[in-house]
DRENDREN-655926 format. One record per residue (C-alpha): residue number from 0; residue in one letter; x, y, z negated. Coordinates in steps of 0.25 Angstrom, whole numbers, padded with zeros to 4 digits. Last residue first. Layout:
PT   num   residuo    east   north      up
PT   NUM         A       X       Y       Z
...
// end
This chain:
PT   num   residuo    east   north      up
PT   488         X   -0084    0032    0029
PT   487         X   -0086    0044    0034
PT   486         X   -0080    0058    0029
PT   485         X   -0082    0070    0038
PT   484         X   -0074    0080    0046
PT   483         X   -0082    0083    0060
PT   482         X   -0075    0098    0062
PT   481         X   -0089    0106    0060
PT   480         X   -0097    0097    0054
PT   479         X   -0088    0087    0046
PT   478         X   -0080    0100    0040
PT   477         X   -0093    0107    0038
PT   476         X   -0097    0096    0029
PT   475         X   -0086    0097    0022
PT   474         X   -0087    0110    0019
PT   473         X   -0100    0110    0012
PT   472         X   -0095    0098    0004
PT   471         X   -0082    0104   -0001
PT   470         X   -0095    0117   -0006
PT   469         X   -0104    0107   -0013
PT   468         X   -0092    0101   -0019
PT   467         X   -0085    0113   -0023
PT   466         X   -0097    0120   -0029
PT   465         X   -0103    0108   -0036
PT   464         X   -0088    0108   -0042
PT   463         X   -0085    0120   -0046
PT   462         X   -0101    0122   -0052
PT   461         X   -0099    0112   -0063
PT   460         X   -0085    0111   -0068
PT   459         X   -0082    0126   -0067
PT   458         X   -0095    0129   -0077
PT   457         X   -0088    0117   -0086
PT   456         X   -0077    0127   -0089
PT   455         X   -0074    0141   -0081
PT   454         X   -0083    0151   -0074
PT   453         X   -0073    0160   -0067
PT   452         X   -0083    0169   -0063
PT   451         X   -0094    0164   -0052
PT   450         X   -0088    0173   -0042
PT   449         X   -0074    0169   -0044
PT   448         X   -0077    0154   -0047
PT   447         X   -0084    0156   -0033
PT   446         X   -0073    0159   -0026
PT   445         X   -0063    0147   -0031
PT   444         X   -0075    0138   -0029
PT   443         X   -0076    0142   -0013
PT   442         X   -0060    0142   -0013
PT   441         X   -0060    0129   -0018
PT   440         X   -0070    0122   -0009
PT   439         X   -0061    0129    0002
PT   438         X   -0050    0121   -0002
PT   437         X   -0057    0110   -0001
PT   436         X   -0063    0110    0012
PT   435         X   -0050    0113    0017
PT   434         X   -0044    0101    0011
PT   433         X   -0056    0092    0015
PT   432         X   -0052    0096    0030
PT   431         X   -0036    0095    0029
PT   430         X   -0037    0082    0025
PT   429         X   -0043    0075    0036
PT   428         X   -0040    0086    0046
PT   427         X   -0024    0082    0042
PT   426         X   -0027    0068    0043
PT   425         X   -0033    0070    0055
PT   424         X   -0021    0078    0061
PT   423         X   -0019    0072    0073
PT   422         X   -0028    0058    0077
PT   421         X   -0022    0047    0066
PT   420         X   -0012    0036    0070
PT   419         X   -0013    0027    0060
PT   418         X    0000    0027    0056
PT   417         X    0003    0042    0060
PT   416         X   -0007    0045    0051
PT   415         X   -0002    0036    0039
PT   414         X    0010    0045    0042
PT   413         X    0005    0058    0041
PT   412         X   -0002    0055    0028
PT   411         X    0009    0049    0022
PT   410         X    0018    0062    0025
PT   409         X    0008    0071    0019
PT   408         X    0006    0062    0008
PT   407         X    0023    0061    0005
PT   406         X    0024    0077    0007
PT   405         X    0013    0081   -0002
PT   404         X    0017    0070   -0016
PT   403         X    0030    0075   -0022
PT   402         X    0029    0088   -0021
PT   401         X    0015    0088   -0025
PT   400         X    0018    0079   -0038
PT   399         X    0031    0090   -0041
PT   398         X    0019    0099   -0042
PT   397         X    0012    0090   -0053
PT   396         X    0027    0090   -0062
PT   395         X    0026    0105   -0060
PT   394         X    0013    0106   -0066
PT   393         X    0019    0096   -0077
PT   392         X    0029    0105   -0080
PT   391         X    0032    0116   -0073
PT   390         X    0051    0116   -0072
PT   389         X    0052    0102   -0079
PT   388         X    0040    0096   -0072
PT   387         X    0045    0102   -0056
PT   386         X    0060    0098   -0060
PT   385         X    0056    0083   -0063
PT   384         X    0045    0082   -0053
PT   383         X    0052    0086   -0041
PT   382         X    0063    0075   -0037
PT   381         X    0056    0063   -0040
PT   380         X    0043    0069   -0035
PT   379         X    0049    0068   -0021
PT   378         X    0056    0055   -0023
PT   377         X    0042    0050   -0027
PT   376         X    0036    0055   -0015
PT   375         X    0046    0048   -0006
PT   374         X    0045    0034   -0013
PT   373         X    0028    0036   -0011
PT   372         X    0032    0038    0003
PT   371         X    0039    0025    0004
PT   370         X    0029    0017   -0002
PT   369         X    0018    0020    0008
PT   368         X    0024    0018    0019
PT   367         X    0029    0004    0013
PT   366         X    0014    0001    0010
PT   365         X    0014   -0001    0026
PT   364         X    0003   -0015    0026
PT   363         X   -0006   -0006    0034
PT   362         X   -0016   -0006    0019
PT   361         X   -0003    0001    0012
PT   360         X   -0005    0011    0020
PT   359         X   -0018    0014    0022
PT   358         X   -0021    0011    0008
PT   357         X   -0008    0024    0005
PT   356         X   -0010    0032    0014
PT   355         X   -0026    0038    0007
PT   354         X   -0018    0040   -0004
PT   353         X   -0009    0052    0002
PT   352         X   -0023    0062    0001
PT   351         X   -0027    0058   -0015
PT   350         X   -0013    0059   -0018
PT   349         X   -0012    0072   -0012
PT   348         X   -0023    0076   -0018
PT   347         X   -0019    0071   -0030
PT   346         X   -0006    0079   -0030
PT   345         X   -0014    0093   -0027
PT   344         X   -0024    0091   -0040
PT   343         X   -0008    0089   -0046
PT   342         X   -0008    0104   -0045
PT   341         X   -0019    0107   -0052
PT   340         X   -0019    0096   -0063
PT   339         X   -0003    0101   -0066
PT   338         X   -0009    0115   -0069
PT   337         X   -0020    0110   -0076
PT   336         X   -0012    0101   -0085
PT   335         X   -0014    0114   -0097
PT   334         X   -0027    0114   -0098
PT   333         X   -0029    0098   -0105
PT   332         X   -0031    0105   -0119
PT   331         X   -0042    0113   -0113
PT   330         X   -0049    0100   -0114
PT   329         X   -0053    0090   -0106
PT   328         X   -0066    0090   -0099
PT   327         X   -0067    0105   -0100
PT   326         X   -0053    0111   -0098
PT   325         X   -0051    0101   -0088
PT   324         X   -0062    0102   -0079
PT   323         X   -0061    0118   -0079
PT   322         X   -0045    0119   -0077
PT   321         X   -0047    0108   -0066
PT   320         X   -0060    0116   -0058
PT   319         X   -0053    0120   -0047
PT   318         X   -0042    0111   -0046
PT   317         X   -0051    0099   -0047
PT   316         X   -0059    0104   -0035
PT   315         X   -0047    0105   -0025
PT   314         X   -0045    0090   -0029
PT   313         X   -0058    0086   -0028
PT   312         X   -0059    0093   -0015
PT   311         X   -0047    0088   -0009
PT   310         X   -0048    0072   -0015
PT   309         X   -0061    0068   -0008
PT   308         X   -0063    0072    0006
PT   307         X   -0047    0069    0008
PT   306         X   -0049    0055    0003
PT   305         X   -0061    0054    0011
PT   304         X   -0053    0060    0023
PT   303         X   -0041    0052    0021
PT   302         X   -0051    0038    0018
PT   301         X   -0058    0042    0032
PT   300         X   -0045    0044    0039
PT   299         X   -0039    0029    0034
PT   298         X   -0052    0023    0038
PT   297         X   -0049    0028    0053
PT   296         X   -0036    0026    0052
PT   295         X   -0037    0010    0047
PT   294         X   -0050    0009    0060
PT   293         X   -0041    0012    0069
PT   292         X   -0027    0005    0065
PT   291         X   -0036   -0008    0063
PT   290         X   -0026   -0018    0054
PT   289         X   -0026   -0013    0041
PT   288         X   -0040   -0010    0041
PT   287         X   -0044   -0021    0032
PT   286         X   -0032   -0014    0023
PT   285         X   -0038   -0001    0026
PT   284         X   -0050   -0005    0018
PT   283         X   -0042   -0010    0007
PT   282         X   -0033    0001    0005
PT   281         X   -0046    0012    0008
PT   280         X   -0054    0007   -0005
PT   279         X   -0044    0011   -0014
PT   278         X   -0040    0025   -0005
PT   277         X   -0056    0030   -0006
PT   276         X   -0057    0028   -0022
PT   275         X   -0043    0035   -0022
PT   274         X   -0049    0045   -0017
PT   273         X   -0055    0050   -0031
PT   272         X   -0047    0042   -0042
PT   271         X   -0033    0045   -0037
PT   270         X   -0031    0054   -0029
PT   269         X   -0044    0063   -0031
PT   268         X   -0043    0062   -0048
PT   267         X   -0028    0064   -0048
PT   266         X   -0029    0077   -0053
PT   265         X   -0036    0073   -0066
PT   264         X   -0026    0062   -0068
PT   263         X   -0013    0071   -0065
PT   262         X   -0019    0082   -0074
PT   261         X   -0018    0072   -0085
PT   260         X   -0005    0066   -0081
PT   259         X   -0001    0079   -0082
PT   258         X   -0006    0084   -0096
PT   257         X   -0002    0071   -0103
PT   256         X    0011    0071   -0097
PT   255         X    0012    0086   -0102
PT   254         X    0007    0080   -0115
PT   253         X    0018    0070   -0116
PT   252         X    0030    0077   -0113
PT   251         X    0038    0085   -0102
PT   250         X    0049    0079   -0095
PT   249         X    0046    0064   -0099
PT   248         X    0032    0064   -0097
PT   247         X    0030    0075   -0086
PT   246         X    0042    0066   -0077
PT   245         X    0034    0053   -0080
PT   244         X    0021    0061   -0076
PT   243         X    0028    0066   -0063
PT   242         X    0033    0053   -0058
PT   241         X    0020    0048   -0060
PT   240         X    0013    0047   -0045
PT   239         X    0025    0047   -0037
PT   238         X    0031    0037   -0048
PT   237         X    0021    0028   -0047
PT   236         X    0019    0029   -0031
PT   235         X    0032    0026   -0029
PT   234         X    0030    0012   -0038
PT   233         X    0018    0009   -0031
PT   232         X    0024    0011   -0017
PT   231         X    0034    0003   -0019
PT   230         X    0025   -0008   -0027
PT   229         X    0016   -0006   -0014
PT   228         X    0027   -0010   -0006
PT   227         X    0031   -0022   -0014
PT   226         X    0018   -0026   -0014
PT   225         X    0016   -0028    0000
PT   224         X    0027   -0039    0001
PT   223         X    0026   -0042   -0013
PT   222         X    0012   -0050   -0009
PT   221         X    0020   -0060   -0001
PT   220         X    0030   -0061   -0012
PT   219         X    0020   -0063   -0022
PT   218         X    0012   -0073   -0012
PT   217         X    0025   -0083   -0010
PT   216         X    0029   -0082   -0024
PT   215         X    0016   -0089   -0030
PT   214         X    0020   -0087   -0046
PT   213         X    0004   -0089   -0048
PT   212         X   -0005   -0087   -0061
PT   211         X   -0018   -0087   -0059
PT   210         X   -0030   -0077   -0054
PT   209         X   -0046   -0078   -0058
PT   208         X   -0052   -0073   -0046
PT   207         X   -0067   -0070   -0049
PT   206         X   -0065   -0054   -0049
PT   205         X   -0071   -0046   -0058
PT   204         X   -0072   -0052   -0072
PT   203         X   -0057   -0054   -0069
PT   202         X   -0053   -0040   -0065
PT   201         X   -0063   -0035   -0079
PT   200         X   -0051   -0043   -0089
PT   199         X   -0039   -0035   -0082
PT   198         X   -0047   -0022   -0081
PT   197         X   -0054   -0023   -0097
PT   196         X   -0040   -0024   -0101
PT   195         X   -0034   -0014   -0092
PT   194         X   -0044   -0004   -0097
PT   193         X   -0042   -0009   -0110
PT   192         X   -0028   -0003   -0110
PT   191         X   -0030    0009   -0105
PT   190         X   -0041    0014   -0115
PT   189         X   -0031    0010   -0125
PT   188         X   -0022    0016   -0121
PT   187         X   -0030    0029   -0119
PT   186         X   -0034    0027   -0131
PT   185         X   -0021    0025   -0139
PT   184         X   -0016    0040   -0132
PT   183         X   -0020    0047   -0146
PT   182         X   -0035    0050   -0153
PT   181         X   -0038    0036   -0160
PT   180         X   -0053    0035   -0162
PT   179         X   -0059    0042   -0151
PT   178         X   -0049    0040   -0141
PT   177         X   -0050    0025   -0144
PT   176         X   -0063    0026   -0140
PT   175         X   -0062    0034   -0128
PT   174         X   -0051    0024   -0124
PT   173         X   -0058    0013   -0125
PT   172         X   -0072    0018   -0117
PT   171         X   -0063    0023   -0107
PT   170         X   -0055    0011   -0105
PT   169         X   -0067    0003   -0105
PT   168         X   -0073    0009   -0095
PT   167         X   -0061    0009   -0086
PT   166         X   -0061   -0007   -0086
PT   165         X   -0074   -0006   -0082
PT   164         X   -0074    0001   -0068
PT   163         X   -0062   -0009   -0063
PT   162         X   -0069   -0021   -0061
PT   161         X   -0083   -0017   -0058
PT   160         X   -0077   -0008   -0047
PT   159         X   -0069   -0020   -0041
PT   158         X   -0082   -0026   -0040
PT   157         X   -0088   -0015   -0032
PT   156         X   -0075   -0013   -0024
PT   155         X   -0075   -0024   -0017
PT   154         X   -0067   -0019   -0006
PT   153         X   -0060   -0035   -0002
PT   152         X   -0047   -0031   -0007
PT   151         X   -0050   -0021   -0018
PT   150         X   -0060   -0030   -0024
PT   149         X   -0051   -0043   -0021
PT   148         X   -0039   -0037   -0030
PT   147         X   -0049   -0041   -0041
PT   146         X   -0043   -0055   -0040
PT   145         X   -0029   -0050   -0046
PT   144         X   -0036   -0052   -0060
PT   143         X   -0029   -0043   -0070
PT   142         X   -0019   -0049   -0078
PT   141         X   -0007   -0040   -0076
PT   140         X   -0018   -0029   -0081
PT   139         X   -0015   -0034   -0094
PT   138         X   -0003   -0033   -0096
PT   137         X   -0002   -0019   -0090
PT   136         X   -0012   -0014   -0100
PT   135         X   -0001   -0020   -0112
PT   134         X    0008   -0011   -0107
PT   133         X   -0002   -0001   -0112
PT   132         X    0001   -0006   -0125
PT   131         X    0015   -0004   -0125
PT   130         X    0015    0010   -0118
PT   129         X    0007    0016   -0130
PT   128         X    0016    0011   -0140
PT   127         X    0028    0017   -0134
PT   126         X    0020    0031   -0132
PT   125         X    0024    0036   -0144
PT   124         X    0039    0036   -0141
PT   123         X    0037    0048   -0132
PT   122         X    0050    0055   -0125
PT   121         X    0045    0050   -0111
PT   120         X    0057    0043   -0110
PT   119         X    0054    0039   -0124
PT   118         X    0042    0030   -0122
PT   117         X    0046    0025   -0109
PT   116         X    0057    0017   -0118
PT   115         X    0050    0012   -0128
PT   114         X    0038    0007   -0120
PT   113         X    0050   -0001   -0112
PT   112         X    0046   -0013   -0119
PT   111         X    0032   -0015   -0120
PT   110         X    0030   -0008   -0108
PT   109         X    0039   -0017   -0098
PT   108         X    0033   -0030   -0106
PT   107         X    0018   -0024   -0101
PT   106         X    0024   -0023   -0087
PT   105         X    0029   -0037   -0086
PT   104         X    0018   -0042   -0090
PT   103         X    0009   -0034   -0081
PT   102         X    0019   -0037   -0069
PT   101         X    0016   -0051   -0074
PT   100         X    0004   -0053   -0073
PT    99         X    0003   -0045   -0062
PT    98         X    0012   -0055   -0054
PT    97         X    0003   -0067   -0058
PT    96         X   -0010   -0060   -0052
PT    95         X   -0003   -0057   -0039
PT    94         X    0002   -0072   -0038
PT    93         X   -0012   -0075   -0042
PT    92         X   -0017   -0066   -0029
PT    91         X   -0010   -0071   -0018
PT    90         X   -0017   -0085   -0015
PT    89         X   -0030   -0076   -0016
PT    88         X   -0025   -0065   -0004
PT    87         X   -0034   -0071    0007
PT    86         X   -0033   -0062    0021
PT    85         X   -0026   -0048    0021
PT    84         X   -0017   -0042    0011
PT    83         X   -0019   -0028    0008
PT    82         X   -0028   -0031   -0004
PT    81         X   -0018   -0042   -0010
PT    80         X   -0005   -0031   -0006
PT    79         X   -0013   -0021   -0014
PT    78         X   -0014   -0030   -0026
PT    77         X   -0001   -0034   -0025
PT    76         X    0007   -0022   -0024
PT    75         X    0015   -0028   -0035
PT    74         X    0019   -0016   -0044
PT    73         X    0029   -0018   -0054
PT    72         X    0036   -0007   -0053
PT    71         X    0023    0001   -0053
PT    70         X    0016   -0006   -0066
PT    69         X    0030   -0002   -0074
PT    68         X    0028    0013   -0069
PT    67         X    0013    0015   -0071
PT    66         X    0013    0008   -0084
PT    65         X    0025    0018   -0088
PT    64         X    0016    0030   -0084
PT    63         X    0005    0025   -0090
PT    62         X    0011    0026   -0103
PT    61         X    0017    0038   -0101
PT    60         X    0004    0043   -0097
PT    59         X   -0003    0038   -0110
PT    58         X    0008    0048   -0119
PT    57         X    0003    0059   -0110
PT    56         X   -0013    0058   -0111
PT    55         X   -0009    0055   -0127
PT    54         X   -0002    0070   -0125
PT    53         X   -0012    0076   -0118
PT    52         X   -0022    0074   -0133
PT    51         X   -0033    0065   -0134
PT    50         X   -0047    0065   -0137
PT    49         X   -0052    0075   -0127
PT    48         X   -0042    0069   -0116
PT    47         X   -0049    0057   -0120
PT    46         X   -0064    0060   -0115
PT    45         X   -0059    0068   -0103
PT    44         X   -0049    0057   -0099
PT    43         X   -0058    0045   -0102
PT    42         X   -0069    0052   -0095
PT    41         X   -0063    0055   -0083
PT    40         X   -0057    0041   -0084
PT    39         X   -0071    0036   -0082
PT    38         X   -0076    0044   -0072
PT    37         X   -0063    0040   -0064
PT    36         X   -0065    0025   -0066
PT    35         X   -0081    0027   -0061
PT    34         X   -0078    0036   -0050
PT    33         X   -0066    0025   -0046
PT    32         X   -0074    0015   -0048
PT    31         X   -0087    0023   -0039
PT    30         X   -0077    0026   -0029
PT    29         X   -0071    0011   -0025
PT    28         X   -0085    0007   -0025
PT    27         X   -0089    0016   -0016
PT    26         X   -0077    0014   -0008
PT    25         X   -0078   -0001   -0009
PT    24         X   -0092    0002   -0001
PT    23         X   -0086    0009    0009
PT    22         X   -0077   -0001    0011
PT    21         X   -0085   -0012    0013
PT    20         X   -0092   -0004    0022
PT    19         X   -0081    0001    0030
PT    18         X   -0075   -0015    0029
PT    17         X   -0089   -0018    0038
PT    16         X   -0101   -0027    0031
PT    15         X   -0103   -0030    0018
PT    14         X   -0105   -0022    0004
PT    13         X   -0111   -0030   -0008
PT    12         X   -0115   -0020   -0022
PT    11         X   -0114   -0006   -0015
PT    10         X   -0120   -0013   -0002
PT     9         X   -0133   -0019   -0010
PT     8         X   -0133   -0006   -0018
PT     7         X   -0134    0004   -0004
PT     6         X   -0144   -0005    0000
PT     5         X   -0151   -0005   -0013
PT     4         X   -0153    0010   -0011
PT     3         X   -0155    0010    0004
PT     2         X   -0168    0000    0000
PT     1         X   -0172    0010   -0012
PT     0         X   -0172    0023   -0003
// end
């Protein structure tokens, strides 16, 4: 027992062998960072949403939402076009380094100036303050060391672990303290900004690579050539994914913006902390497969079935016990983004579900795919969000999400089969399985809260889900007995 024991520490610490090991082991490391960041932000969101008020969870949207949209349109794409990019990428990376200098300059100068003006087009002039200093987080991640691209690259996701685990520590640690002392949206700024501090002076504690300044024209341009898809992508992605929260901002207030960009976090737990572990680790993988159609649609199958393993049940599970986990963690003051949490469950699991397309690919050197559906769904959303929020609010700002979001995945997903020219209706069993599983998970829970009684509270939080879990397992296990559907690395 103490042999397999320090065998299994010896390969946690120093993996070798097959790329299916390698990655394997960046998986485990990939799971245990985003466990550890999403522990932590738990924390920070139950700890502060004690302390603070809906409205200080708005006016800190706003602020993010206009970091979001300056970091967006000037994305480089060059970090991914670094780990795509096959053979030695070192003469490439100071030009990268030099470029996100000055993006983050250019960002922070952006803030500065047009804080003003964002302010009252959300109808909030006490937010300029706010959005200056956190221009000053965009600054500072400029300097980030662009060495650290090599723990994504090369699957060294222990070191890349270290790197990013801490930075979130200290965030939490900040912000609960000025919580404490200053009640108002100055901690979570705060908390923000010293993560992207601590980030920026951790990247070069972490990686050996000590970058300089280079104006080389030749490698920016040859590293546009991928980017400048993945800056299309980005900036569709952004307004895919806040459209609705600039709309809830400027149609309805602060608080509401608070309320859903709340319920949008908690919902998002399987899209974007929970598979997203698998869909990290899956773009470099499938980018040393990029060239071996076989083995890139076998790997791509075994992410779509983790993924789908994963996300169904967590999010059919959150919409049982929502009411329950809020009310208890957060207060009954956070009641009311219920509504919106139920039916953005359903966003992130399409999310969680259209992820899996978007390393594959990006990873065959077709970002433009990728791009061109994003552009679809945000026209879709576009023409839905404003009516759906002033006519249901932010319930009907999360509906317009749906609307937006089914067609585009389904879509994706048949054409990434057609592209690797998957057996008939595998991805359809892939899904369709950990669906039905789930759903009759929720059934079983659904009947046994009305024999039990309707037990409410932290009873809900303990027996719902030992009961789920026991019971999604069950079925799964009849599922690989009896029609051969398991999950393998």
């Amino acid at each position: 027992m103490i042999e397999r024991l320090k065998a299994a520490w010896r390969w946690l610490m120093n993996p070798s062998g097959t790329l299916t090991n390698r990655t394997l082991n960046a998986g485990v490391w990939a799971f245990a960072l985003t466990m550890t960041i999403r522990g932590l932000r738990t924390v920070r969101v139950i700890v502060l949403a004690r302390l603070l008020a809906p409205e200080d969870f708005g006016l800190m949207g706003i602020a993010l939402l206009t970091l979001g949209f300056l970091a967006t349109f000037t994305t480089t794409g060059f970090d991914q076009a670094l780990i795509q990019r096959e053979g030695d990428i070192k003469g490439h990376l100071d030009a990268a380094w030099t470029v996100a200098i000055a993006r983050g300059l250019l960002i922070g100068a952006a803030v500065v100036l047009g804080a003003p003006l964002v302010a009252g087009f959300f109808h909030t002039p006490e937010a300029t303050g706010i959005l200056r200093v956190m221009g000053l987080s965009m600054v500072v991640s400029g300097f980030k060391n662009v060495g650290v691209v090599f723990f994504d690259k090369d699957l060294q996701f222990r070191q890349r672990f270290i790197y990013r685990s801490i930075p979130h520590v200290i965030d939490l640690i900040v912000a609960v303290v000025a919580a404490l002392l200053l009640r108002n949206v100055w901690a979570l700024v705060f908390g923000v900004l010293a993560r992207e501090i601590s980030t920026t002076i951790a990247s070069y504690i972490a990686h050996p690579y000590r970058p300089r300044i280079s104006f080389d024209r030749e490698k920016i341009v040859d590293l546009l050539k991928f980017g400048v898809w993945v800056f299309g992508s980005a900036v569709l992605s952004y307004f895919s994914a806040n459209l609705d929260d600039i709309v809830v901002g400027r149609v309805l207030d602060a608080t509401m913006l608070g309320f859903y960009t709340t319920a949008y976090t908690l919902s998002s737990f399987t899209s974007q902390q929970l598979t997203g572990v698998i869909t990290e680790v899956a773009f470099p993988a499938f980018s040393k497969l990029q060239s071996e159609r076989v083995r890139l649609r076998n790997a791509y199958l075994r992410v779509l079935r983790w993924v789908a393993v994963l996300a169904f049940p967590v999010a059919f599970g959150l919409w049982f016990i929502g009411p329950e986990l809020v009310e208890t963690l957060m207060g009954a003051k956070w009641l009311p983004l219920i509504p919106a949490f139920n039916v953005l469950l359903l966003w992130g699991l399409l999310r969680s579900v259209g992820s899996t397309t978007g390393p594959l690919l990006f990873a065959a050197g077709r970002p433009d795919i990728n791009t061109k559906v994003h552009l679809v769904t945000v026209l879709l959303l576009a023409a839905a969000i404003y009516p759906f929020t002033t006519r249901w609010g932010i319930v009907g700002a999360a509906w317009a999400t749906i609307v937006a979001g089914l067609l585009p995945v389904l879509y994706l997903l048949y054409l990434t089969g057609r592209f690797l020219e998957t057996p008939k209706w595998s991805i359809v069993r892939t899904l369709g399985i950990p669906a039905a599983a789930s759903a009759a998970m929720i059934g079983l829970l659904i009947a046994a809260r009305a024999v039990i009684g309707e037990p409410t509270g932290f009873w809900v939080l303990l027996w719902a889900p030992l009961l789920g879990g026991f019971a999604y397992l069950g079925l799964l296990a009849a599922a690989r007995r009896f029609v051969g559907y398991g999950v393998r690395f």
